[in-house]
C-alpha positions as CSV (number, residue, x, y, z in Angstrom):
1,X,31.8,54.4,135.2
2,X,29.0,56.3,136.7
3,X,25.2,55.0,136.6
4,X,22.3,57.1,135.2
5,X,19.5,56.1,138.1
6,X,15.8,57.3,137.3
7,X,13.8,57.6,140.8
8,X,9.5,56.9,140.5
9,X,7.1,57.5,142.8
10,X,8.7,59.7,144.9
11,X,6.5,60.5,148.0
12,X,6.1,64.3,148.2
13,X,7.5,64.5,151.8
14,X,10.5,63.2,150.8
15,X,10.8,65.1,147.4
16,X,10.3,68.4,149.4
17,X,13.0,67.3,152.7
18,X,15.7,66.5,150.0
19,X,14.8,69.8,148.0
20,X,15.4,71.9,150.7
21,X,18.7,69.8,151.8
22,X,19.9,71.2,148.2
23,X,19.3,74.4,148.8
24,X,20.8,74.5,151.6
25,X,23.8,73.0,150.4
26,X,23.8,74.8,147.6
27,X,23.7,70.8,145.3
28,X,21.7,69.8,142.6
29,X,18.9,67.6,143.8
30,X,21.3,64.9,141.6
31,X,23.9,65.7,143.8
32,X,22.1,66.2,147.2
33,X,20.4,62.3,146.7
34,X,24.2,61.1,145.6
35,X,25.2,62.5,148.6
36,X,22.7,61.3,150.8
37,X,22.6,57.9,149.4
38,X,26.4,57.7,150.3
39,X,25.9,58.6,153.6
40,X,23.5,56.1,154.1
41,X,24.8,53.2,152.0
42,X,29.1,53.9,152.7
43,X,29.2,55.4,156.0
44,X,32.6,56.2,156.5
45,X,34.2,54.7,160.4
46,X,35.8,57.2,162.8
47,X,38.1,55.6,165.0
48,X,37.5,57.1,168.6
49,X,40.2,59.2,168.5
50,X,39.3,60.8,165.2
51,X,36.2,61.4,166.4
52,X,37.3,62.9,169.7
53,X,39.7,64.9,167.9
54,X,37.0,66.8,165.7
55,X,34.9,67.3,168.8
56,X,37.7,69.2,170.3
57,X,38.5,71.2,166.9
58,X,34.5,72.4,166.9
59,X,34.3,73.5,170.4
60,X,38.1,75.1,169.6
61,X,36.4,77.1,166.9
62,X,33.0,78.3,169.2
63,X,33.8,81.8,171.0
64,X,34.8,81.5,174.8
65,X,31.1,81.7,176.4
66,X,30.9,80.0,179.7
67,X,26.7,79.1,181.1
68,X,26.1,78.3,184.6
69,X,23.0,76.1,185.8
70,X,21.0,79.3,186.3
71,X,21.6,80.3,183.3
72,X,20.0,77.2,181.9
73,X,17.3,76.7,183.8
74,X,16.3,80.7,182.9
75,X,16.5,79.9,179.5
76,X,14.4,76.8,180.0
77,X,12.2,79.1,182.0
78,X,12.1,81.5,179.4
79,X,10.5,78.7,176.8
80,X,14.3,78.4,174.7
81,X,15.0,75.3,173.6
């Protein structure tokens, strides 16, 4: 059965970092501290292979753009990060 937890003293810092995680997330600042209390506190343990695996599905999923080392070092030039 879930636990009502009541948090004190928050410093403002992190009050305003975990408000703006919930935004973007589009949570509750309940759910966004649930959520980032799980992460923290049950981690959850990629095998390797997994992990690999999702790698290759993200880069699958970026559009076909190929960068040379001059392009790089331009963009370093240029001030981008």
């Amino acid at each position: 059965m879930p636990t009502t937890l009541t948090l004190k003293n928050i410093p403002d810092a992190v009050y305003e970092r975990l408000k703006s995680a919930a935004e973007m997330h589009r949570r509750s600042l309940n759910s966004e501290a649930i959520v980032c209390l799980e992460a923290v506190l049950l981690p959850t343990k990629l095998a390797p292979s997994e992990r690999l695996a999702r790698a290759r599905e993200l880069r699958a999923a970026l559009p076909r753009q190929t960068f040379f080392a001059e392009d790089i070092e331009n963009a370093k030039r240029d001030g981008r990060p």
